[in-house]
N, CA and C of each residue as an Amber inpcrd file, in Angstrom:
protein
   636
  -3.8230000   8.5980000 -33.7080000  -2.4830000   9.0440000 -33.3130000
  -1.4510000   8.0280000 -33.8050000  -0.5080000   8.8830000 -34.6980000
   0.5980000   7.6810000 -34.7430000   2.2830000   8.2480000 -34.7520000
   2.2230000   9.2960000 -33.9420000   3.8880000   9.8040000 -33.6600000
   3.3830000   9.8410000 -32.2120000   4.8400000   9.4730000 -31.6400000
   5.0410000  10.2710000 -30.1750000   6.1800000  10.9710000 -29.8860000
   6.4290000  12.0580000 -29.4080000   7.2970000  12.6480000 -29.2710000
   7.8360000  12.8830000 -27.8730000   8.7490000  12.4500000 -26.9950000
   9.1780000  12.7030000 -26.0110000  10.6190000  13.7060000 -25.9490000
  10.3480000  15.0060000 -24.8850000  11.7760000  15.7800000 -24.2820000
  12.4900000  14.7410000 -23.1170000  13.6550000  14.8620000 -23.1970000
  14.5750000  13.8940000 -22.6150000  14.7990000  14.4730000 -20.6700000
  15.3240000  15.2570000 -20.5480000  15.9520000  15.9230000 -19.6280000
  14.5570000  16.1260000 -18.1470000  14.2750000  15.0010000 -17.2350000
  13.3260000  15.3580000 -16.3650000  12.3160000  14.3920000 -16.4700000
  12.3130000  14.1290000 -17.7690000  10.9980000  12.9710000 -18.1000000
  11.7630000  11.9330000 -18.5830000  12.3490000  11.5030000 -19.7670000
  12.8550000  10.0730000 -19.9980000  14.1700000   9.5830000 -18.7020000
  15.4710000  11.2360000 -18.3950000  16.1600000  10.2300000 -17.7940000
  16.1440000  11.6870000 -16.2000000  16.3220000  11.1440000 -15.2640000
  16.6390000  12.0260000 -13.9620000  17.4130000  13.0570000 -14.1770000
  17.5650000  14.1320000 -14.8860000  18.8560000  14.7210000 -15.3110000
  18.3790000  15.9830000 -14.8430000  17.4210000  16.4500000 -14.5060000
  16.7280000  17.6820000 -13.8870000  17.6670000  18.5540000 -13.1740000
  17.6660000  17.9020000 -12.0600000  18.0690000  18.0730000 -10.6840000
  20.0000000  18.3450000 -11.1940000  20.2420000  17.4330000 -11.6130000
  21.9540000  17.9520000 -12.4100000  21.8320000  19.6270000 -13.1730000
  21.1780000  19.6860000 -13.6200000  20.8500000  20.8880000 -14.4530000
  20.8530000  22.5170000 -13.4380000  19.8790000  22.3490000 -12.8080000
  19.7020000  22.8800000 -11.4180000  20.3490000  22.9260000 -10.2410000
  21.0700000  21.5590000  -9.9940000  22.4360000  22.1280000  -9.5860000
  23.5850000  22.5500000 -10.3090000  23.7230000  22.6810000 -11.1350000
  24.7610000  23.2190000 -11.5150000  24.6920000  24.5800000 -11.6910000
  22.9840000  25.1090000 -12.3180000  23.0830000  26.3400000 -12.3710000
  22.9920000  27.2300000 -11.2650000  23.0480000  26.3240000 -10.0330000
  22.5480000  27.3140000  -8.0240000  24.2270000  27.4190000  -8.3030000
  24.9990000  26.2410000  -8.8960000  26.3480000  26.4710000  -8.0890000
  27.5360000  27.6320000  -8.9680000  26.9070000  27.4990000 -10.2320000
  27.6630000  28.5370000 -10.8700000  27.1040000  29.8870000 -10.3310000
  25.5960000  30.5510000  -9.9180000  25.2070000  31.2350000  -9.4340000
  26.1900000  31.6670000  -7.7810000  26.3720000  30.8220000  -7.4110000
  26.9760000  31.2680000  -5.7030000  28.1980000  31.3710000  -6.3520000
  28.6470000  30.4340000  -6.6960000  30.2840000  31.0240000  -7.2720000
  30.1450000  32.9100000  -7.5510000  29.3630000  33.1480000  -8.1000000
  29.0340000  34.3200000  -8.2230000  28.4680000  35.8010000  -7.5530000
  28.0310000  34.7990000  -6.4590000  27.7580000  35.2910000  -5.7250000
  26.2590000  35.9390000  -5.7810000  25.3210000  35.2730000  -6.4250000
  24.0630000  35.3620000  -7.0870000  23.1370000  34.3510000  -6.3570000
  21.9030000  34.6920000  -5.2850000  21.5600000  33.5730000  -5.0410000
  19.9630000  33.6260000  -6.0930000  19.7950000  32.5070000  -6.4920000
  18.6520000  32.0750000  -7.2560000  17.7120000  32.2150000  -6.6150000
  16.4330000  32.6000000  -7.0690000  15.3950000  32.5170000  -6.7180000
  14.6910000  31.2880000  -6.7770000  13.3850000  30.9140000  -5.9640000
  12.2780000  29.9020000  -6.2850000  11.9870000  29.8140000  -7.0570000
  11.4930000  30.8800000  -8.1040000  10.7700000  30.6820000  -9.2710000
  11.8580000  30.0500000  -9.9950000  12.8370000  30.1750000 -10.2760000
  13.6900000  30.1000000 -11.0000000  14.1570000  28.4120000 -11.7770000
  13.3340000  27.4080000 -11.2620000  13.0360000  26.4250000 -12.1920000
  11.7660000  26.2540000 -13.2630000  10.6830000  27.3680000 -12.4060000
   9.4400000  27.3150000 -13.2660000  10.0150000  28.2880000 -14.6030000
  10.8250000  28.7450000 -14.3970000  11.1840000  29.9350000 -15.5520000
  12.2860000  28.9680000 -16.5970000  13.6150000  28.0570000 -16.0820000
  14.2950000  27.7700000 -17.3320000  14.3610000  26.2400000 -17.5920000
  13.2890000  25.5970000 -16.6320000  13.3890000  23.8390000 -16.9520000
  12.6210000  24.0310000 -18.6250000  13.0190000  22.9200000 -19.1910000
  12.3850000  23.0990000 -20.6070000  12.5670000  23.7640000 -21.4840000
  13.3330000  25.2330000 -21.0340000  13.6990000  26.2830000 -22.1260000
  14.8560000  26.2960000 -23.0710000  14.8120000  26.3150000 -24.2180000
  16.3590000  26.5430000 -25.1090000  16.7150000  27.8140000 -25.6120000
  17.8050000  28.0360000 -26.4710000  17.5190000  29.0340000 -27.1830000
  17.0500000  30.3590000 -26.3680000  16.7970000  31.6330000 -27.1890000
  16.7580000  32.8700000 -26.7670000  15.7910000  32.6060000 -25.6110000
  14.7490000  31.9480000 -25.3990000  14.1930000  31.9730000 -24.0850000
  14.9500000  31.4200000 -22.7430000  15.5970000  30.5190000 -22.9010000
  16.9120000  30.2770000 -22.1620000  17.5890000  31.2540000 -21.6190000
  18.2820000  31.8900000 -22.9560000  19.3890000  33.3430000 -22.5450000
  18.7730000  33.8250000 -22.3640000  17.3850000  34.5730000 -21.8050000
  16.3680000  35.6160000 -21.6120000  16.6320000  35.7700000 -19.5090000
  16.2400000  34.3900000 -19.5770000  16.3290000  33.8490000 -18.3870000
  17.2620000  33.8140000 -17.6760000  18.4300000  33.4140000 -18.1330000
  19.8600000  33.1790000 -17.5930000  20.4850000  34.6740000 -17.3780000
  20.0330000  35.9160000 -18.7550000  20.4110000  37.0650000 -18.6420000
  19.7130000  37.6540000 -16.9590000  18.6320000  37.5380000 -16.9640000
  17.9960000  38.3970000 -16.4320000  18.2840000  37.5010000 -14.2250000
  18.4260000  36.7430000 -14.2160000  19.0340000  36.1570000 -13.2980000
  20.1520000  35.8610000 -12.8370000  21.1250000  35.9430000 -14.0580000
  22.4770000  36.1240000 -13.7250000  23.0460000  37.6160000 -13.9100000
  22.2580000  38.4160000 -14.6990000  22.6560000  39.8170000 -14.1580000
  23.9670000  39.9340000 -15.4960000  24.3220000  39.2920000 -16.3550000
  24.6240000  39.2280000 -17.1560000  24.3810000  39.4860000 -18.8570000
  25.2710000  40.1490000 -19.6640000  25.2730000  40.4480000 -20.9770000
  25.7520000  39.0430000 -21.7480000  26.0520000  38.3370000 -21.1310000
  26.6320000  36.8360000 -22.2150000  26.1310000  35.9160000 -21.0000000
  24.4950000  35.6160000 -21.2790000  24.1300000  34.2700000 -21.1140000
  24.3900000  32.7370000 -21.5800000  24.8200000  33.3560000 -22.4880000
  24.7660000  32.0280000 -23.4140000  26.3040000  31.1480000 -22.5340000
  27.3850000  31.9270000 -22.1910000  28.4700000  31.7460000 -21.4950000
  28.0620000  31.1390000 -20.1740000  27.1900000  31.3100000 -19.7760000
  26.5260000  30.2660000 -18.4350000  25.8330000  29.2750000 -19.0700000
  24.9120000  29.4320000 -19.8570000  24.2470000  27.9650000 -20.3200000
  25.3760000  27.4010000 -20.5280000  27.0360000  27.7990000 -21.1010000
  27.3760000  26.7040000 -22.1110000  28.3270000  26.2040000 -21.1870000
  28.6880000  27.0570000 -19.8700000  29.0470000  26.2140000 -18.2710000
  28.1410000  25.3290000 -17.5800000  27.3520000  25.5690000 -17.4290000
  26.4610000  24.5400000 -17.1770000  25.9720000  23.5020000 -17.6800000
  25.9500000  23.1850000 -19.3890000  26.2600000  22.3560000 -20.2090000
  27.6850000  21.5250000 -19.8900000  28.7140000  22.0670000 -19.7860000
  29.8120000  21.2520000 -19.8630000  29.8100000  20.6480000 -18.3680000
  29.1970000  20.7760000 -17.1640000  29.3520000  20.3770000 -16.0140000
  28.3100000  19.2430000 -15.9980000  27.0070000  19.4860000 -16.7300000
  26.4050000  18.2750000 -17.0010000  26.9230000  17.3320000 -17.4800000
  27.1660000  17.8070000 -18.5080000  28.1060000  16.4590000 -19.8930000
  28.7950000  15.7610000 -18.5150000  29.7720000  16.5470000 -18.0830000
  30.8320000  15.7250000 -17.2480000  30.1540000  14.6890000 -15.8870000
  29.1120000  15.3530000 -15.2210000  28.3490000  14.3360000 -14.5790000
  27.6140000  13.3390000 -14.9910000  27.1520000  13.0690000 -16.2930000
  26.3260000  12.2680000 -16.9710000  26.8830000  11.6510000 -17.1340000
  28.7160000  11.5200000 -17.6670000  29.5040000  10.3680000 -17.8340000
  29.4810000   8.6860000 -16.7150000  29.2750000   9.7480000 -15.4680000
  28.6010000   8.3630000 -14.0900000  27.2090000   7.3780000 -15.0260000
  26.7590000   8.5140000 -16.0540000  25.3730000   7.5780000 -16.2730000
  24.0170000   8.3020000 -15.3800000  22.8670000   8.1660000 -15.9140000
  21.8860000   9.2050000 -15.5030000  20.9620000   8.0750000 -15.9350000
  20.2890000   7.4800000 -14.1140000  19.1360000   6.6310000 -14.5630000
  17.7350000   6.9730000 -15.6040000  17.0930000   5.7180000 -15.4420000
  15.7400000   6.3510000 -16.7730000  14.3490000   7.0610000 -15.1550000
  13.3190000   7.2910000 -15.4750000  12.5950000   7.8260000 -14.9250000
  11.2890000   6.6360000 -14.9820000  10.8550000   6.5750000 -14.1470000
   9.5750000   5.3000000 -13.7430000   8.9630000   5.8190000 -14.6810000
   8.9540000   4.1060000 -15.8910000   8.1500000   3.6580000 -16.5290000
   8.3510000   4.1850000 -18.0450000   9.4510000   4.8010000 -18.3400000
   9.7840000   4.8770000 -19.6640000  10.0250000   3.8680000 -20.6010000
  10.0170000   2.6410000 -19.6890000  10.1290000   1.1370000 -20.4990000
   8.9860000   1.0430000 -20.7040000   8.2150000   0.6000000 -19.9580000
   6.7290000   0.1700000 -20.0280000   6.1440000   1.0920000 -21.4080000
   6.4810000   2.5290000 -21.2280000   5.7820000   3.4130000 -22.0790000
   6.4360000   3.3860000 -23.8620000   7.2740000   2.7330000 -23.8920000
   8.5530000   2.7370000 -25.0700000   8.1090000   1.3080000 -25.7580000
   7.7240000   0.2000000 -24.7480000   7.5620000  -0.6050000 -25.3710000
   6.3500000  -0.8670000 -25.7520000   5.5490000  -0.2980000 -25.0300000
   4.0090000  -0.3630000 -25.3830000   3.9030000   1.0170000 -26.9920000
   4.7750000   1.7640000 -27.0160000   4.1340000   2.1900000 -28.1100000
   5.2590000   1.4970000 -29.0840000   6.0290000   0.9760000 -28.9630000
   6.3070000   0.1410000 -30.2760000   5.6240000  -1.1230000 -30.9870000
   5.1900000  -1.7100000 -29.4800000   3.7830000  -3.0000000 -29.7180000
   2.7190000  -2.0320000 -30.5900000   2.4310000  -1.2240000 -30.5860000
   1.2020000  -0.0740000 -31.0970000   1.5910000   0.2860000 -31.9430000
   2.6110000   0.4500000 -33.1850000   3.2370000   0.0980000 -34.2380000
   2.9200000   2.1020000 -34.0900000   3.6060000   2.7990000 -33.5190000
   3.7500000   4.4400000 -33.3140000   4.8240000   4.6770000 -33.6730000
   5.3860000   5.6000000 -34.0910000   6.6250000   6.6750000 -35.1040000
   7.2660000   6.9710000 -33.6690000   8.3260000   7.0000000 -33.1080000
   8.7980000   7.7030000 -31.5830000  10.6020000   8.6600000 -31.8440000
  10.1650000   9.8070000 -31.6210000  11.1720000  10.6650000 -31.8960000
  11.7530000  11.2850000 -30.0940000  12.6060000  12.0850000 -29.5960000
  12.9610000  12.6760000 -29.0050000  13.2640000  14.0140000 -29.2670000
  12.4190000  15.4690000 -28.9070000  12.6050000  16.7130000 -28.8600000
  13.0710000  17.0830000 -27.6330000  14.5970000  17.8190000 -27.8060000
  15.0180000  18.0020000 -26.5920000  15.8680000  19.0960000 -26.3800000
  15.7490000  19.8350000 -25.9780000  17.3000000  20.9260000 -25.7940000
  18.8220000  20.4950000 -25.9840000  18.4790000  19.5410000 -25.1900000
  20.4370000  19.3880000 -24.9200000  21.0450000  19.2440000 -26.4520000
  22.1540000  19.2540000 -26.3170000  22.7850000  18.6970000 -27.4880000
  22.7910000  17.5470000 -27.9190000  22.7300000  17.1970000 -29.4020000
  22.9090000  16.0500000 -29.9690000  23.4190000  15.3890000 -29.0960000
  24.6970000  15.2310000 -29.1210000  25.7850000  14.6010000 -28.4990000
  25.2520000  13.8700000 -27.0190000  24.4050000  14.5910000 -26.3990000
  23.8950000  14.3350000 -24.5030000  22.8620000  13.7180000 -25.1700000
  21.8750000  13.6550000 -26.0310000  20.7980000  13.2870000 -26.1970000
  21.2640000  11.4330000 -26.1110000  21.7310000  11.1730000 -27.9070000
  22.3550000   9.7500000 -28.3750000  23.3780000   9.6940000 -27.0990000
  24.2720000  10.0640000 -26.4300000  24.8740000   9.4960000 -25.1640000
  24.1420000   8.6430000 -23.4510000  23.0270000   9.5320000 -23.2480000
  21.8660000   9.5400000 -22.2220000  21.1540000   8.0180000 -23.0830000
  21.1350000   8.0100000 -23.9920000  19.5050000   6.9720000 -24.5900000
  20.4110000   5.4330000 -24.5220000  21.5280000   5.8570000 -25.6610000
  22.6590000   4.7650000 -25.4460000  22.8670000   3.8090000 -23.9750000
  23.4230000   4.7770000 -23.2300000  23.7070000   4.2760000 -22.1170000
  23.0590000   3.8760000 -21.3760000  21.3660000   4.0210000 -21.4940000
  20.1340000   3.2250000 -20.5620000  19.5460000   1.9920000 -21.7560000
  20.2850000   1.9870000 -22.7080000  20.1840000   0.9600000 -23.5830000
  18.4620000   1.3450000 -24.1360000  18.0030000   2.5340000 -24.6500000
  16.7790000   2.7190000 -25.0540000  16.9960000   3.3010000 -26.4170000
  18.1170000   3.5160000 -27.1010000  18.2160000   3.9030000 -28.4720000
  17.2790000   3.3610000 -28.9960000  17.1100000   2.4120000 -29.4760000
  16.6650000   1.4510000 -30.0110000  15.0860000   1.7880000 -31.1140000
  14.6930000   2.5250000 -29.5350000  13.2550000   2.6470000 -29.6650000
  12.5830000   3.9860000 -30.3140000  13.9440000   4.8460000 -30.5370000
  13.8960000   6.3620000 -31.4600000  14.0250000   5.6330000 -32.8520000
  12.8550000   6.2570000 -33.5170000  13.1550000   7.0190000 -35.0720000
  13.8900000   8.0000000 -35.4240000  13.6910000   8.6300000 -34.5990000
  14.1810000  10.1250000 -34.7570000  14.6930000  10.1660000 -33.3690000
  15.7900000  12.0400000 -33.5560000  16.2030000  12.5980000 -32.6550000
  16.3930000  13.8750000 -32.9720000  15.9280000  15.0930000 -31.9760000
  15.8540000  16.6220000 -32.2690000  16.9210000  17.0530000 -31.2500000
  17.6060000  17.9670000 -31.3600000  18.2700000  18.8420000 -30.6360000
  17.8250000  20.3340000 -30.6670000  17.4350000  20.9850000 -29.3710000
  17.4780000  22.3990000 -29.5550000  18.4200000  23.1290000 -30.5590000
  19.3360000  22.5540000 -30.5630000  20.7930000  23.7050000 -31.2140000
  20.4710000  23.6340000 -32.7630000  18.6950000  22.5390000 -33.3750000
  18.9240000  22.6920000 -34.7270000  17.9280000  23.5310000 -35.2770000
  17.0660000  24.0460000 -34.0550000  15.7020000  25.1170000 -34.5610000
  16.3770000  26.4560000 -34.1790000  15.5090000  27.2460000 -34.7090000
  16.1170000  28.5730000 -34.7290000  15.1860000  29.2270000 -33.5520000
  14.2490000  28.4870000 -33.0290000  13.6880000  29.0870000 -31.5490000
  13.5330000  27.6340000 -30.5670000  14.0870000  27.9650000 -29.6050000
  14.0940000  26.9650000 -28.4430000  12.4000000  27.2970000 -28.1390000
  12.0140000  26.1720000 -26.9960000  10.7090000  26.2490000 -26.1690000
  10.2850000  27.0600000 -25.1180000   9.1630000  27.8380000 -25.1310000
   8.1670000  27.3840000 -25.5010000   7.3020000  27.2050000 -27.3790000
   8.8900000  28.2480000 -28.3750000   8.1850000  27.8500000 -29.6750000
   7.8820000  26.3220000 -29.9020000   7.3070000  26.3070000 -30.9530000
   6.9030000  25.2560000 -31.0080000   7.9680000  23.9960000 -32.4100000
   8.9230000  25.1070000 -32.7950000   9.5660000  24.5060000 -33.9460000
  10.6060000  23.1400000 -33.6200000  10.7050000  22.7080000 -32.2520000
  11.4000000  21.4620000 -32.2390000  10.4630000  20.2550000 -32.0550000
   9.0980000  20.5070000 -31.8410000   8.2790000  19.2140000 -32.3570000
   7.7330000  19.7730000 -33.5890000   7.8490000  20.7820000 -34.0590000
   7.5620000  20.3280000 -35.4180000   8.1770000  19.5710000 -36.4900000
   9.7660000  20.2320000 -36.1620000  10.5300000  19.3110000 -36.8690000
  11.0920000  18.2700000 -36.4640000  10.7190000  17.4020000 -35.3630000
  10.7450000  16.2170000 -34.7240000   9.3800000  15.2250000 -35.5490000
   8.1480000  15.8950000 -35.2890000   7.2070000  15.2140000 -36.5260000
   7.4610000  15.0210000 -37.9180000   7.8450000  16.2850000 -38.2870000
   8.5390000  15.9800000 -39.6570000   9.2740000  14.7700000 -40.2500000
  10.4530000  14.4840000 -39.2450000  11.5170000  13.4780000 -39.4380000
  10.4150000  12.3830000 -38.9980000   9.3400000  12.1060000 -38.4010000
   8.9090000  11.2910000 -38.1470000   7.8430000  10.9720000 -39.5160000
   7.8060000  11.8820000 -40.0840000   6.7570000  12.0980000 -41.5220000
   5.4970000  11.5420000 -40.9890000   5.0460000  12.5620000 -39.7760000
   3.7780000  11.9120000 -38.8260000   2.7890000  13.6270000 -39.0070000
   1.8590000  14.1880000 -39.3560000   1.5980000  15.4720000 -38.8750000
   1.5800000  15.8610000 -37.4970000   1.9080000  17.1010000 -36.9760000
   1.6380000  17.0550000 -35.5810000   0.3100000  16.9970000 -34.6800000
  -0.3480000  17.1100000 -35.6390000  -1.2420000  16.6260000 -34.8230000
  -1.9560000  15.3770000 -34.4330000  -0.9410000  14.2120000 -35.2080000
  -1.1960000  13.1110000 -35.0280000  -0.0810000  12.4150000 -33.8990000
   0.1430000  13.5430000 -33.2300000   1.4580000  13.2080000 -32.1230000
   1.1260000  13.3560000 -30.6900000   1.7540000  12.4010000 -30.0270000
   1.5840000  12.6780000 -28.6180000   2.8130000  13.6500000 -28.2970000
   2.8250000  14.3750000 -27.0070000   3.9350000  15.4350000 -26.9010000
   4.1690000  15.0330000 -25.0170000   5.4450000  14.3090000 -24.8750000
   5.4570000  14.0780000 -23.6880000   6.4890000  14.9120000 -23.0040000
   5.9720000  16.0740000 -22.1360000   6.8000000  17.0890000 -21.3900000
   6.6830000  16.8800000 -19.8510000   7.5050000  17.5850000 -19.1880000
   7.9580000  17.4180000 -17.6380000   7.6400000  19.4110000 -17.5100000
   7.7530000  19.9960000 -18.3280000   8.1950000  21.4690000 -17.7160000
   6.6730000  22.4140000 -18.4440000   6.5090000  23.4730000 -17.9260000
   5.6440000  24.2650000 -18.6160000   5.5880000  24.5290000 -19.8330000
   7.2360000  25.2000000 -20.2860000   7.1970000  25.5530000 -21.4300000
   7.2660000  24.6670000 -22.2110000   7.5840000  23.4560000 -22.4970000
   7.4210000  22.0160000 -22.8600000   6.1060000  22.2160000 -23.6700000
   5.1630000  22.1270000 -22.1690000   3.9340000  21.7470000 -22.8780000
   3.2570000  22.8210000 -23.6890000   3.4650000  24.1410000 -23.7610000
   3.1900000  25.0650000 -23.8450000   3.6260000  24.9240000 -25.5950000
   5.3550000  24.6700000 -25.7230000   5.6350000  24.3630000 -27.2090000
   4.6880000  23.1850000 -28.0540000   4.6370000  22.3930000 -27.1440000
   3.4990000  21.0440000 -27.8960000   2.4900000  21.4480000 -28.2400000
   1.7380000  22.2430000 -27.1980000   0.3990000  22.6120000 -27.8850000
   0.1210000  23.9740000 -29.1270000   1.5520000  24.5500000 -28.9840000
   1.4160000  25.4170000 -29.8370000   2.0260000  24.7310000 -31.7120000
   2.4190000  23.1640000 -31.1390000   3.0100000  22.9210000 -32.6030000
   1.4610000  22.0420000 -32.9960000   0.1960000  22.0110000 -31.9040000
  -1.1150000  21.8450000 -32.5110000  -0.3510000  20.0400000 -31.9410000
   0.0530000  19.4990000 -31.5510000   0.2070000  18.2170000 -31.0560000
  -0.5990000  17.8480000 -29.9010000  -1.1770000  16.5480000 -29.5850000
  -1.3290000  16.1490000 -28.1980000  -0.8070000  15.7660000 -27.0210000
  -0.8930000  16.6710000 -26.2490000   0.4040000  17.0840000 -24.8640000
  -0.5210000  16.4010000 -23.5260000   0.4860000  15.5600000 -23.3540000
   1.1240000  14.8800000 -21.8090000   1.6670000  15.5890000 -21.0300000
   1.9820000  15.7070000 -19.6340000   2.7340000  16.2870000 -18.7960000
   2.8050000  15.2360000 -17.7900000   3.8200000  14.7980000 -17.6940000
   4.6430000  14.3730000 -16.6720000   5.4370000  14.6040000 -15.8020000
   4.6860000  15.6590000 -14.5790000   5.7360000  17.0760000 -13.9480000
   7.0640000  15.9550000 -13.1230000   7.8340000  17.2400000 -13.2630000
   9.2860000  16.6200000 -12.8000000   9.5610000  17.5490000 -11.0690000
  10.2180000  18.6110000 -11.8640000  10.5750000  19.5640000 -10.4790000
   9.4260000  20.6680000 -10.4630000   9.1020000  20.4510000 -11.5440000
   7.9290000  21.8260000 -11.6470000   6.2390000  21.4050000 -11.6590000
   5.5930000  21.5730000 -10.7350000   4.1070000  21.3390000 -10.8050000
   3.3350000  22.0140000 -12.0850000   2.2700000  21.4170000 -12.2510000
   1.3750000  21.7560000 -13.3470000   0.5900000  23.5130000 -12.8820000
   0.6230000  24.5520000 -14.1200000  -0.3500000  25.3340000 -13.2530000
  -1.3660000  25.1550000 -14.2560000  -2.4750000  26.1150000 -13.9230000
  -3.3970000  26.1310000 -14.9140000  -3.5780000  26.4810000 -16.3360000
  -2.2640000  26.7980000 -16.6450000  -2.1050000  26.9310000 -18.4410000
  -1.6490000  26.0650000 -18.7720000  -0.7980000  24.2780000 -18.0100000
  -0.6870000  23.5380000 -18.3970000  -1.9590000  22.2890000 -18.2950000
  -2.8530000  22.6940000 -17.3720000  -4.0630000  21.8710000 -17.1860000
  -4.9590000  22.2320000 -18.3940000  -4.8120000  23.3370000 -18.9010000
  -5.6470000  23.4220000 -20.1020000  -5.6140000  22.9400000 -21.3180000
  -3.9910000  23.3240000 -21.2640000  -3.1440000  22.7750000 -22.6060000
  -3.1680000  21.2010000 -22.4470000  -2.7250000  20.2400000 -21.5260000
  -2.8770000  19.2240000 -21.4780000  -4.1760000  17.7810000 -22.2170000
  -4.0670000  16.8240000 -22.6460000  -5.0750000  16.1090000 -22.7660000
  -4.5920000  15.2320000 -21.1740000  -3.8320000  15.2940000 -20.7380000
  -3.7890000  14.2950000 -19.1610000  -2.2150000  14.6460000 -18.6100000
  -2.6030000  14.7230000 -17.4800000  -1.0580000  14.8260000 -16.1290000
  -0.5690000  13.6540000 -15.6380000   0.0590000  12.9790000 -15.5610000
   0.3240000  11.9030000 -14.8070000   1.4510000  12.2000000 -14.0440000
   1.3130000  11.1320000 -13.0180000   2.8660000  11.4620000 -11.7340000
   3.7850000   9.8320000 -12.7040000   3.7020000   9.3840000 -13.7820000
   4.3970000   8.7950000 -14.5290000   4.7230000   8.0160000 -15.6120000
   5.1440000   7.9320000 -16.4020000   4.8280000   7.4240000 -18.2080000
   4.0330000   5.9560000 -17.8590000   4.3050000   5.0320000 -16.9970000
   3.6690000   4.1010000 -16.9900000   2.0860000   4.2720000 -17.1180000
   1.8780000   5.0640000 -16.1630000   0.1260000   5.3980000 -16.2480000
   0.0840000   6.1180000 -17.0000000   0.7990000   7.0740000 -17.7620000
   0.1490000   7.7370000 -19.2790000   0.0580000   6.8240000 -20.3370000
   1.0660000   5.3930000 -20.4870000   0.6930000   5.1110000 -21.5980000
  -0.7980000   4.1190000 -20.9840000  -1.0900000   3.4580000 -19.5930000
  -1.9620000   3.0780000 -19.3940000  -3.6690000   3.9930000 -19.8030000
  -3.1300000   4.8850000 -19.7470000  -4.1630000   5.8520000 -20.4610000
  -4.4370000   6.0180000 -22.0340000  -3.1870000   6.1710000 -22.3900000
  -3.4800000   6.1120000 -23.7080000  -3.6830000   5.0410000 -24.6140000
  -3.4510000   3.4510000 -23.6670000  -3.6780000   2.5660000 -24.6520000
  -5.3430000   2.5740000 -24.5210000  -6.2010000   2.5920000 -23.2280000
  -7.5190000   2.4740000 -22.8390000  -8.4990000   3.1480000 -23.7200000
């Protein structure tokens, strides 16, 4: 193995829970109350699987007009700064000691991605950086770690794939990469226990795993 690929939003920084509230509160504004399932369905998702989701829960013909409210209410809370998540140091620096390729595949926009990494002072440690908004299918396809390996000029299957959400892992294993899960708001079910090479409750003990 010599790429790793980490999604940002749940696993590198706490930003989950911002996401999710914002989308309960644009929902009641609306007068729409969300369902339970309703993080297992759009944590991790970009792109048309996103608007699939957002359509069919917001009861709406222009999803994309709620993702891109809920985008701008993030942006504006993230400006406070959005801590890192236990053990993304430990795991960042141990694979740079391990002389590994390290990219970020992520939905958000460019812009939230390099702003979020900056500001916990972890730039540093990217080769690369992917944005949903540059593949032509968000996750669960698999085309933003592919072309996250690419820029890493690593094959994917010489990649680790570190996700927090189903469809996450679901895109990793379908870009033929080796998938981590590091659940956030969403528990593992059994199509991510399969897909998985290991679960951890946090990057510290995954990379303790993967250096062993």
């Amino acid at each position: 193995m010599r790429g790793a690929i980490f999604d940002m939003d749940g696993l590198l920084i706490d930003s989950e829970r911002l996401w999710q509230q914002e989308f309960h509160a644009i929902a009641a504004e609306r007068g729409i109350t969300l369902p339970a399932c309703f993080p297992n369905e759009i944590c991790g998702t970009g792109g048309d699987q996103a608007r699939a989701v957002l359509a069919r829960h917001f009861h709406t013909d222009d999803p994309g007009a709620v993702l891109w409210e809920c985008s701008a209410r993030v942006h504006a809370l993230e400006e406070d700064g959005v801590p890192l998540k236990p053990g993304v140091r430990v795991m960042l620096e141990g694979l740079r000691g391990a002389g590994y390729r390290v990219a970020v595949a992520s939905s958000s926009p460019m812009d939230m991605i390099r702003k979020n990494l900056r500001a916990n002072g972890v730039e540093e440690f990217f080769d690369a950086l992917t944005s949903g908004r540059e593949v032509a299918h968000g996750k669960p396809a698999p085309d933003i770690f592919l072309l996250a390996a690419e820029r890493l000029s690593v094959p994917p299957e010489e990649c680790w794939v570190f996700e927090d959400s189903l469809s996450g892992t679901e895109a990793g294993a379908r870009a033929r990469c080796r998938v981590i899960m590091v659940p956030d708001l969403v528990p593992p079910d059994d199509g991510a226990r399969r897909r998985c090479w290991g679960i951890f409750p946090d990057l510290a003990q995954a990379w303790e795993a993967i250096r062993r």
